[in-house]
N, C-alpha and C positions, 0 to 999 in steps of 0.2 A: 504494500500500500504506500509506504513511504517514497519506495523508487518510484512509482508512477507520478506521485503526487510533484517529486522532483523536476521529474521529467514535463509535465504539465506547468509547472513554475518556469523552465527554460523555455519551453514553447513560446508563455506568454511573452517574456522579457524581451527574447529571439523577435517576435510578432512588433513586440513595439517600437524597438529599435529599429527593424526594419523600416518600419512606416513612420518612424520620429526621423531617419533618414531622406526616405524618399520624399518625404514633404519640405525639410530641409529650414534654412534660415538663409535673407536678405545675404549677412553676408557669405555662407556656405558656396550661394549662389555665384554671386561678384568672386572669390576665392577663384571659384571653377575658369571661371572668365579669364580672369589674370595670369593662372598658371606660375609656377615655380619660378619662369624667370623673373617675374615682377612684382611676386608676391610681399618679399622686403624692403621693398625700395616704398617710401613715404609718398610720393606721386599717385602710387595705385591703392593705398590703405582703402579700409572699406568704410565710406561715410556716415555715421549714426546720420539719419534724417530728423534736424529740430522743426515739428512742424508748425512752430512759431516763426519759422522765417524762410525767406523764399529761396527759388532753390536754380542753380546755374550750373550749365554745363559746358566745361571746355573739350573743343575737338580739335586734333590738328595733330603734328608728328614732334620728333623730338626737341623742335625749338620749344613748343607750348610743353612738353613735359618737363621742361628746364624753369620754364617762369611759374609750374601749376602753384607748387608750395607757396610763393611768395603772395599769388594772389589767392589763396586760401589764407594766410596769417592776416594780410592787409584787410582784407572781407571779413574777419573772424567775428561773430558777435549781429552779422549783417548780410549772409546769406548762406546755404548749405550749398558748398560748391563741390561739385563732381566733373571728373575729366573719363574720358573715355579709357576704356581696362587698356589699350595697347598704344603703340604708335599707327597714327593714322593713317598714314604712305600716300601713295595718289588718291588722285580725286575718284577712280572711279572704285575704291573701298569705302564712302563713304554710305552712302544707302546701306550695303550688307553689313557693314560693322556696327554704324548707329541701329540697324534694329536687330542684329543678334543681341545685341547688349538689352535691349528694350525688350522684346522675346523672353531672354533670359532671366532679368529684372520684377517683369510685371507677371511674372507665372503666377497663377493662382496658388497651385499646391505651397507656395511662400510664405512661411507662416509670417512673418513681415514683408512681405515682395510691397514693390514701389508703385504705392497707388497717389500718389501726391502731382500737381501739374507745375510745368516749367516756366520759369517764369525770364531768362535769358540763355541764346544757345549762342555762346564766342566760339567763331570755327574759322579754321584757313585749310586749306590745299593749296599744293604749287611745286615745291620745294621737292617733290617725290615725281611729279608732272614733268619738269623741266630735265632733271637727268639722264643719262647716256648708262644702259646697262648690256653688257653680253654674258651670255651665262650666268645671269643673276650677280653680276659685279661690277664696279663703276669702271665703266670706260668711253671716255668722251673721243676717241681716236677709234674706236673698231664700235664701239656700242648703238643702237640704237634707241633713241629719246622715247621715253617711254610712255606719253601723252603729247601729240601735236597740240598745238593753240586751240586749231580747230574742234578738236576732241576735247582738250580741257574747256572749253565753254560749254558745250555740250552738255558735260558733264556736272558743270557747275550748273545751267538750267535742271537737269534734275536733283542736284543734292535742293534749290531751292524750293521744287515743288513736293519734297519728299519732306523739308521743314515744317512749310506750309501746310502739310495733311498732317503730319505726327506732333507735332506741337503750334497748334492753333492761334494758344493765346502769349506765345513767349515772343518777346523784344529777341530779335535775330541782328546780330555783330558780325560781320564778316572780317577778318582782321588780312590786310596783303603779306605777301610773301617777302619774309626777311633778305640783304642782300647778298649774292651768292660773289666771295671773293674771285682775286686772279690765282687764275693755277691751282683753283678747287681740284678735289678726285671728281669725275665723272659729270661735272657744271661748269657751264662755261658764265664768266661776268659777263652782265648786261641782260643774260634770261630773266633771272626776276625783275626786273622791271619791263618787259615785254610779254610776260603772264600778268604780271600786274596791271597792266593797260587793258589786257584781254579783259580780266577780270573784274575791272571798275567797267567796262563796257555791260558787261552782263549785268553787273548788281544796279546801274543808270534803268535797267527794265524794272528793278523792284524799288522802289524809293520810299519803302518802308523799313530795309535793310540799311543798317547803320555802319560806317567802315570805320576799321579804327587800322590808320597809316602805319603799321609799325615796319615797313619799310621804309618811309623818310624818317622816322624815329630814328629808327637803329644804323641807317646809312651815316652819319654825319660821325659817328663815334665806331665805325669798325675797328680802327688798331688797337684804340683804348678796350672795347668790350670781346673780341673773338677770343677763343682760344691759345691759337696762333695763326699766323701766316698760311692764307690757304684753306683755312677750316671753317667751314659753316655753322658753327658752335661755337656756343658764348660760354666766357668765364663765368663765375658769379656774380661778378658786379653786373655784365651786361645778363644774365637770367634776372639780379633782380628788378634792375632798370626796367627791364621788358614786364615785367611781371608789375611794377609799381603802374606802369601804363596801363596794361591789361585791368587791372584794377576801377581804374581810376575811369576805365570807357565801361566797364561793367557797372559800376557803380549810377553812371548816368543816365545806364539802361534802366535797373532796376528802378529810377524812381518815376522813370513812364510806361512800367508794369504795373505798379501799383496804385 
């Protein structure tokens, strides 16, 4: 009697663990998303949602995962701000990746899955557009560009009509493409701001979409803010610079969301 009664005590436990798994948690979920490589880095931590304040989502590639922290500290107190589980790469990842994330997010079985509405979405593509790749490696000499102009607009009219249906009532930011130095790997200077031309042509059709320049920002101070010579990546001073900006254009949005 006892063994059975055991065994019927495992069952249950077995039973509910199962189903306390498969139903899972908010961040269990975002965890899954993010994966091992980015699970300890502070950019992809998983956000408590205060649902005392509104709530922002950064989208964009590793320049925007450089500035996320700083406009999360600067916002602190002032809005629940979330950036997207990976890096954003080209434009034409952005549709599949913003809603695998949303998909993934708003699953019902979530015992907190994200049922709360957006109220600013800051996003750039470009910087993954304009490069020269062959066999999945930067090379501006044998590579080919891995979004034309023509495709990158394209493709920016659908990430905006794909804003416009999945987030309704959010203030939308489109921020330009930071500049790409001399003697980059797989960029040549002068592309970003010939995407960026492209790019304010397409958003001139939405003039509800708001830009925030961080390409004439960040051009005037490259030697002081890059990396080094050659690299598309900013020091921390120029992450926080950019990030103090990004801030500071979100911040303008949120009070004509409200």
């Amino acid at each position: 009697m006892k063994r059975k009664l055991s065994i019927l005590i495992a069952l249950l436990v077995g039973f509910y663990f199962t189903n306390a798994s498969f139903a899972g948690t908010a961040e269990d979920a975002w965890l899954s998303l993010v994966g091992e490589r980015f699970a300890k880095r502070p950019e992809f931590y998983f956000i408590e949602n205060d649902p005392a304040l509104p709530n922002v989502l950064i989208y964009g590639d590793s320049i925007s995962i450089g500035y996320t922290e700083r406009v999360r500290s600067q916002l602190k107190g002032e809005a629940n701000v979330y950036r997207l589980y990976r890096n954003g790469s080209a434009s034409n990842a952005f549709v599949p990746y913003v809603s695998k994330m949303l998909e993934t997010m708003e699953n019902e079985d979530l015992q907190d899955r994200w049922d709360f509405e957006w109220d600013v979405v800051h996003f750039n593509v470009g910087l993954h557009d304009l490069k020269y790749l062959k066999n999945g490696k930067l090379d501006k000499e044998n590579g080919q560009q891995v979004s034309s102009i023509d495709e990158y607009k394209e493709n920016l009219h659908a990430i905006v009509a794909f804003l416009e249906e999945r987030f309704p009532g959010a203030e939308l930011v489109f921020a330009t493409t930071t500049p790409v130095p001399e003697n980059a790997d797989g960029r040549f200077a002068g592309d970003a701001k010939k995407y960026n031309e492209a790019a304010l042509e397409v958003m001139s059709e939405y003039p509800a979409i708001r830009i925030n320049d961080l390409y004439s920002f960040a051009k005037p101070h490259q030697e002081e803010w890059w990396v080094k010579p050659g690299d598309v990546h900013y020091s921390e001073l120029g992450k926080n610079r950019q990030g103090d900006e990004v801030a500071r254009v979100i911040r303008e949005a949120l009070s004509l969301a409200q």
